[in-house]
LOVO-654361 format. One record per residue (C-alpha): x, y, z. Coordinates in steps of 0.2 Angstrom, whole numbers, padded with zeros to 4 digits, always signed. Example, Ala and Ser with C-alpha at 12.3 -4.5 7.8 and 13.67 -1.06 7.14 Angstrom:
// residues 2
+0062-0022+0039 +0068-0005+0036 
// end
This chain:
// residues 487
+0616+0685+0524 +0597+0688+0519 +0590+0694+0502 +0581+0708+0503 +0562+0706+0500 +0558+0706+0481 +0574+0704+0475 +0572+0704+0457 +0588+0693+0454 +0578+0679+0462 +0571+0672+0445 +0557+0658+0442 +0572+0648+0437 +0582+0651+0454 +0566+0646+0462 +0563+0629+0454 +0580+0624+0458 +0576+0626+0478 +0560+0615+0475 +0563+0602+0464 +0566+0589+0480 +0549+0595+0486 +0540+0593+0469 +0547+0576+0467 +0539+0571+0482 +0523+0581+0480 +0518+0585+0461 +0503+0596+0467 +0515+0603+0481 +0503+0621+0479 +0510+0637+0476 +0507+0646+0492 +0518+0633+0500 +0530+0636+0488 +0529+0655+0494 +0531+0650+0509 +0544+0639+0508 +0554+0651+0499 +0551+0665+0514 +0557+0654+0527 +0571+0646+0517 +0579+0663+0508 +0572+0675+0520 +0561+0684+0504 +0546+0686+0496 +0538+0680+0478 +0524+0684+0469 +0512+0671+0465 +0514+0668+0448 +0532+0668+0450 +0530+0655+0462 +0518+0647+0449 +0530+0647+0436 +0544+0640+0446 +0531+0624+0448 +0530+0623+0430 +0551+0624+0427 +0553+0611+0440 +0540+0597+0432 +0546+0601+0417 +0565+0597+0424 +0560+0580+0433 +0547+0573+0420 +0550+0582+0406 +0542+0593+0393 +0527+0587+0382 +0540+0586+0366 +0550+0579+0374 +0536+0567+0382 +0529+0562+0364 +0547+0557+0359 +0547+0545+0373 +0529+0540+0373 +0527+0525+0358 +0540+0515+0369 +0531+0519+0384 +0515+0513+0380 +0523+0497+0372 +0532+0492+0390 +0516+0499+0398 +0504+0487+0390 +0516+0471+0388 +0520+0472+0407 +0502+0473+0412 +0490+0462+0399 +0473+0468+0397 +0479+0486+0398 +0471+0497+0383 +0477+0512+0377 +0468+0520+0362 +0473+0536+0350 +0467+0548+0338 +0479+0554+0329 +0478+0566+0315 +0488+0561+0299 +0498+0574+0287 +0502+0568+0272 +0519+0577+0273 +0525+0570+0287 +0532+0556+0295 +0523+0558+0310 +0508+0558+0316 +0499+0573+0326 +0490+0569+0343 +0474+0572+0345 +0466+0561+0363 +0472+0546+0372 +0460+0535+0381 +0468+0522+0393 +0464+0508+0406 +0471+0497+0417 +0471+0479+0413 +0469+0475+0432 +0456+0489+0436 +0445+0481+0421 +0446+0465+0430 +0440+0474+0448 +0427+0481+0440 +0420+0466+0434 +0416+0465+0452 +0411+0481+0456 +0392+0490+0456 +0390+0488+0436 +0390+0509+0440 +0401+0523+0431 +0402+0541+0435 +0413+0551+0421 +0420+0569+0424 +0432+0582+0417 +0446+0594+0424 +0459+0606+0416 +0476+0602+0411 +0487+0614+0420 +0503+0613+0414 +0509+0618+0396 +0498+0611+0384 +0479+0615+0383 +0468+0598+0387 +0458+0590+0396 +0460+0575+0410 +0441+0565+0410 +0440+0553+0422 +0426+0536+0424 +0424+0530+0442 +0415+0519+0453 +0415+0512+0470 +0423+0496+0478 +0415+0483+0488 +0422+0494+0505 +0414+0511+0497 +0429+0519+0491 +0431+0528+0474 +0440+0515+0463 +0446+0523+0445 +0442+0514+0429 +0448+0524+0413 +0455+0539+0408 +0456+0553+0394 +0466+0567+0389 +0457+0578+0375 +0455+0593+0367 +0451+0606+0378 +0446+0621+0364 +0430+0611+0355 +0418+0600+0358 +0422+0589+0349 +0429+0578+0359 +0422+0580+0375 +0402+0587+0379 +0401+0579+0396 +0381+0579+0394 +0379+0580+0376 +0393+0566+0373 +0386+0555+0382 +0368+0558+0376 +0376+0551+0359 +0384+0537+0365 +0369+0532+0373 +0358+0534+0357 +0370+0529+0345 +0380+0516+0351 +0373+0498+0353 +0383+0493+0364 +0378+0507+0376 +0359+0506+0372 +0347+0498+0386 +0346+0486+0393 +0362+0484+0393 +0368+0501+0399 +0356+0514+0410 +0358+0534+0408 +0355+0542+0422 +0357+0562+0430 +0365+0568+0443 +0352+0575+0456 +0365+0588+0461 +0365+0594+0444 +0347+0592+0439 +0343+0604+0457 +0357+0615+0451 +0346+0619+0435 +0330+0619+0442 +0337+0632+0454 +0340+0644+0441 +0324+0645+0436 +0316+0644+0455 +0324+0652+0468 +0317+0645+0483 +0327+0636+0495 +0308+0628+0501 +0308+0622+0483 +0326+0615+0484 +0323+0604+0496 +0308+0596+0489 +0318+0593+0472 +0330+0583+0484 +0316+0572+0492 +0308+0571+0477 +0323+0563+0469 +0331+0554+0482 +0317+0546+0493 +0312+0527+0489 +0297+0528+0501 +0280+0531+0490 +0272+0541+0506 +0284+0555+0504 +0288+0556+0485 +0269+0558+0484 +0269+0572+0499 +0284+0581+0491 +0277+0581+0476 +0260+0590+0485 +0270+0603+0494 +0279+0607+0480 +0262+0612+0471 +0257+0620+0483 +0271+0633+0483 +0275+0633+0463 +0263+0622+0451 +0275+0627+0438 +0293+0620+0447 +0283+0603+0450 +0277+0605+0430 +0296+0608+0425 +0302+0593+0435 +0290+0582+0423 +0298+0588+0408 +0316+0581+0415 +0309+0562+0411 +0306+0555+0430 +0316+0539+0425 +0330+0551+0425 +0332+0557+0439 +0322+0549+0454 +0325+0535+0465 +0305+0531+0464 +0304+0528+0445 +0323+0521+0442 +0319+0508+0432 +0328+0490+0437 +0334+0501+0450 +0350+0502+0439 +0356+0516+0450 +0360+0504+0464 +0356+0521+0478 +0366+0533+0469 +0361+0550+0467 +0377+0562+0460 +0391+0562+0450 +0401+0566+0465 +0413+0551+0466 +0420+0557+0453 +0424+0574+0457 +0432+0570+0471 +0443+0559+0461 +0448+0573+0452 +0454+0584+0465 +0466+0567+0470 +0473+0568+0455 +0475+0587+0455 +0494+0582+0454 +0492+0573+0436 +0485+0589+0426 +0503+0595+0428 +0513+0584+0419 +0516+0582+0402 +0505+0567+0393 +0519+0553+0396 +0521+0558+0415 +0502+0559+0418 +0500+0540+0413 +0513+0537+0421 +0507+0545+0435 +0490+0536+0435 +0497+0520+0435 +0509+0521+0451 +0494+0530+0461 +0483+0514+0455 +0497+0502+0458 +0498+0512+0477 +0479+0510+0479 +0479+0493+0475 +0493+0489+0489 +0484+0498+0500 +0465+0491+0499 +0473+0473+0499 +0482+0476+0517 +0463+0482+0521 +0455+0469+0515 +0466+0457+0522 +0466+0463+0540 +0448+0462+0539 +0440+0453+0552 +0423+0453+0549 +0413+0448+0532 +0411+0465+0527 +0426+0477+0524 +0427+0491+0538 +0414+0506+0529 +0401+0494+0523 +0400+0487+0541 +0397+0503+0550 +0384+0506+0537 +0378+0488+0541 +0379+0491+0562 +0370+0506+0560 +0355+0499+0551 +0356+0483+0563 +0354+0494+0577 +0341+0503+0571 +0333+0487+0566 +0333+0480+0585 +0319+0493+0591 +0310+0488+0575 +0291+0476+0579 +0291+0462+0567 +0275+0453+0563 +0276+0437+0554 +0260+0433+0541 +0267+0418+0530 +0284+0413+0535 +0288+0401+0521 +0284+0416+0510 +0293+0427+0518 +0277+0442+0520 +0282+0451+0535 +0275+0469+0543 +0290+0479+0552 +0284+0494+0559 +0298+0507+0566 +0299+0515+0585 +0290+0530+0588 +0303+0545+0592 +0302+0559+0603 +0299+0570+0590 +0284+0561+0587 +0295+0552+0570 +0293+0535+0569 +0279+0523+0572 +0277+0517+0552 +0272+0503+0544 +0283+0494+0529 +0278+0479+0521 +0292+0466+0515 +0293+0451+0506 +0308+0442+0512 +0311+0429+0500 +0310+0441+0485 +0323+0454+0495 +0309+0468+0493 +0304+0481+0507 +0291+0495+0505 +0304+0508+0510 +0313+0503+0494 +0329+0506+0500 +0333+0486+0500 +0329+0486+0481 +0339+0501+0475 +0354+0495+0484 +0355+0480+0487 +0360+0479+0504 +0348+0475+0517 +0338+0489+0528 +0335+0490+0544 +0318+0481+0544 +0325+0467+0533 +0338+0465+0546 +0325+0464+0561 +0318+0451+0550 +0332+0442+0547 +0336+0440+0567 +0318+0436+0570 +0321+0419+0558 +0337+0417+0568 +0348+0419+0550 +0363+0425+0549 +0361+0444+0542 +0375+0445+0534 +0369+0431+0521 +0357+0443+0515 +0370+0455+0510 +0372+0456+0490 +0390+0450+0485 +0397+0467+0479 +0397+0471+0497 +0408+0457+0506 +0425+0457+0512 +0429+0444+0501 +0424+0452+0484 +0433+0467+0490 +0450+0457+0492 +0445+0451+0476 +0446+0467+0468 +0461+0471+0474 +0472+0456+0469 +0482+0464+0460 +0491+0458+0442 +0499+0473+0439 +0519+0472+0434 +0534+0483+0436 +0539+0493+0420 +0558+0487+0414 +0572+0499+0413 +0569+0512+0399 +0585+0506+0392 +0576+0489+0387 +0559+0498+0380 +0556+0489+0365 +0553+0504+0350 +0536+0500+0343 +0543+0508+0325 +0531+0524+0326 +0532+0541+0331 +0519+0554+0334 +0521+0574+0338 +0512+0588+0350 +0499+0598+0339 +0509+0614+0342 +0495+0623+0342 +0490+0615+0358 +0504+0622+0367 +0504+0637+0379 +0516+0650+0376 +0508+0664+0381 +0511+0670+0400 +0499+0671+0416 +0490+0657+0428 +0479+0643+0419 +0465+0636+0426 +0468+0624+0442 +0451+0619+0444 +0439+0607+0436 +0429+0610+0422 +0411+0619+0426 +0396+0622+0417 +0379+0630+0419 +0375+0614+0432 +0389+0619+0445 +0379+0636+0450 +0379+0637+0470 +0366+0647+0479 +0365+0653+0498 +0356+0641+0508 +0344+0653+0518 +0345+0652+0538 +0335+0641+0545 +0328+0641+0564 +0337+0630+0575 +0325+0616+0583 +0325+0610+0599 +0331+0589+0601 +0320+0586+0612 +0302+0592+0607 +0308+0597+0589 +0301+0619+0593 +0308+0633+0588 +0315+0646+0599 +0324+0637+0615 +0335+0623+0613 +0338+0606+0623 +0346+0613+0640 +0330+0625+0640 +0318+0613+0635 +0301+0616+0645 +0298+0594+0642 +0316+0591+0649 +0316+0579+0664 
// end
């Protein structure tokens, strides 16, 4: 027997019920799925927000709703943070007077063990913000960084208000905490823009994919010649886009002018975007769930870059070695000439392409871990004519490799102290209570946000076409099988 499409009696309710297994498994399990799940298992159709509120009915029916969340949060977060030692959890709560309890306003919380692998991390953090999606208004921020193998470890979390900004300007926010804060004042901390972000703006004032470009370069080369030859094209074209790029504060946002090179290669904020979208799951859930949440996908992480690590055959975990083979390669068609060995002055000059690339100069001084193409500097890890080097003097390359890059900081990162909660039944009550500002909760109907937060920087615009060039003479207008130099 087949319901008959749109069958009315088929509520949000009767829906949740058929997916519950499925959103146990997959809190993010999207809703077209869920529509066509529903089709294939019942024979009918739903509507999107049908489907989306059947989501919501189901997480609320496995993890609860955010009252009921709260009641259950203060023992929570006491089993949380005695099981794992160094885990933090801060609040700001708002106090009546003619109540009991207090009213929550944001939660920040970390990891103990995540605090210790970042003490062994790039000493870089990338923050950003997505919308809570299930019942309550908020927002999930997010601080990142990489591991020694390149991937995106998570560092802290946030849930705050989503209606002022108050608790959360990304931009503005941290402006403040930089100027304000000691302990976030140089030299002990670096503020640095995203170069996707600064483009962004200066695209919306200069339309001009030419320009674009030469804002990248401009931003992301660590080669004097070409930040100086940027720099002169983009006169050329706009005097006033080159005169709006001074303004920004160069130290902000160039590779070329990073002071201490305190932003160890890294261009954008992107890390941490892409985190968000892995945690789509978590804006879902209800503010006990989420941590909840946060902590088993760390816990899963951590299991999982241990068995990487530890299968690891060579001194470098698997990512960082293809980066390190690559450059190697590179390196071998490199032509080294020594000037003082015992000083370490060496002149590389690179293999003249077939696109008539190639055939430079670089000057670098060994023993200081300094090359003219300043890639070595700005991150630390060795560049192709630093590895030619380094074979020339019969070392071992891998020995000039800083330490946040081997395999064997990246096991140490990894070794994990994190505990298993007890049985809720033995959760110790901490003696306080605290309540959802009801104002926060959504009772109205239709489809919140899903995505995370944008602003005036996340404008994209339409790359222009651009004329395919030929691989092997590098003209326009033919291509490598029709190559009038091919052999």
């Amino acid at each position: 027997m087949f319901i008959r499409n749109n069958n009315r009696s088929l509520t949000s309710k009767n829906v949740a019920a058929y997916i519950n297994h499925a959103v146990r498994a997959d809190i993010a399990f999207p809703v077209k799925q869920i529509q066509a799940y529903i089709k294939e298992t019942l024979k009918v159709d739903i509507s999107y927000i049908k489907a989306w509120r059947a989501r919501r009915i189901s997480v609320d029916s496995i993890y609860g709703n955010w009252k009921s969340n709260f009641e259950e949060l203060p023992k929570y977060i006491t089993a949380l943070m005695s099981s794992n030692n160094g885990t933090i959890v801060e609040w700001y709560h708002q106090t009546d007077g003619s109540s009991e309890y207090n009213t929550f306003k944001y939660v920040f919380w970390a990891f103990g063990p995540v605090i210790k692998a970042f003490q062994h991390c790039r000493p870089i953090i990338c923050v950003d913000g997505t919308h809570l999606t299930g019942s309550y208004r908020g927002k999930l921020l997010i601080a990142v960084t990489k591991d020694a193998n390149k991937y995106i470890l998570s560092v802290a979390y946030a849930i705050v208000d989503e209606e002022t900004n108050d608790s959360w300007d990304r931009h503005k926010d941290i402006i403040h905490a930089m100027n304000n804060l000691d302990m976030w004042k140089e030299p002990l901390a670096y503020h640095r823009f995203c170069l996707r972000h600064v483009r962004s703006n200066f695209m919306k004032k200069f339309k001009n994919v030419s320009l674009k470009r030469l804002c990248w370069s401009i931003g992301s080369t660590t080669q004097r010649r070409k930040y100086r030859s940027c720099i002169q094209q983009m006169k050329k074209i706009n005097p006033e886009a080159w005169e709006y790029l001074k303004q920004i504060g160069f130290n902000k946002w160039t590779l070329m002018h990073d002071e201490k090179d305190s932003r160890w290669g890294n261009l954008t904020t992107n890390i941490s975007e892409s985190l968000n979208n892995a945690l789509r799951g978590a804006r879902v859930l209800p503010i006990k769930a989420c941590i909840d949440y946060t902590f088993n996908k760390v816990v899963q992480q951590f299991r999982n870059h241990t068995d990487i690590a530890k299968h690891c055959k060579t001194s470098l975990p698997p990512r960082v070695w293809h980066t390190f083979d690559e450059r190697d390669n590179r390196g071998q068609d490199h032509t080294v000439t020594e000037f003082n060995e015992e000083e370490g002055w060496y002149r590389v000059t690179s293999m003249m392409q077939t696109n008539q690339d190639g055939d430079n100069d670089y000057i670098v001084q060994y023993k200081n871990k300094k090359c003219s193409c300043g890639k070595w500097q700005a991150e630390r890890f060795p560049c192709s004519h630093a590895i030619s080097i380094c074979r020339h003097r019969g070392e071992r390359p891998h020995d000039i490799v800083h330490r946040v890059y081997k395999n064997a900081t990246y096991l140490q990162q990894y070794q994990s102290d994190f505990r298993p909660l007890p049985h809720p039944a033995l959760w110790i009550d901490p003696g306080w209570r605290i309540i959802a500002d009801e104002s926060k909760i959504v009772t109205s109907r239709g489809r919140r946000r899903a995505r995370r937060i944008h602003n005036k920087m996340d404008v994209h615009y339409r790359e222009e076409s651009v004329a395919r060039r030929c691989g092997i003479c590098n003209e326009t207008g033919h291509n490598r099988k029709r190559c009038p130099n091919r052999s």
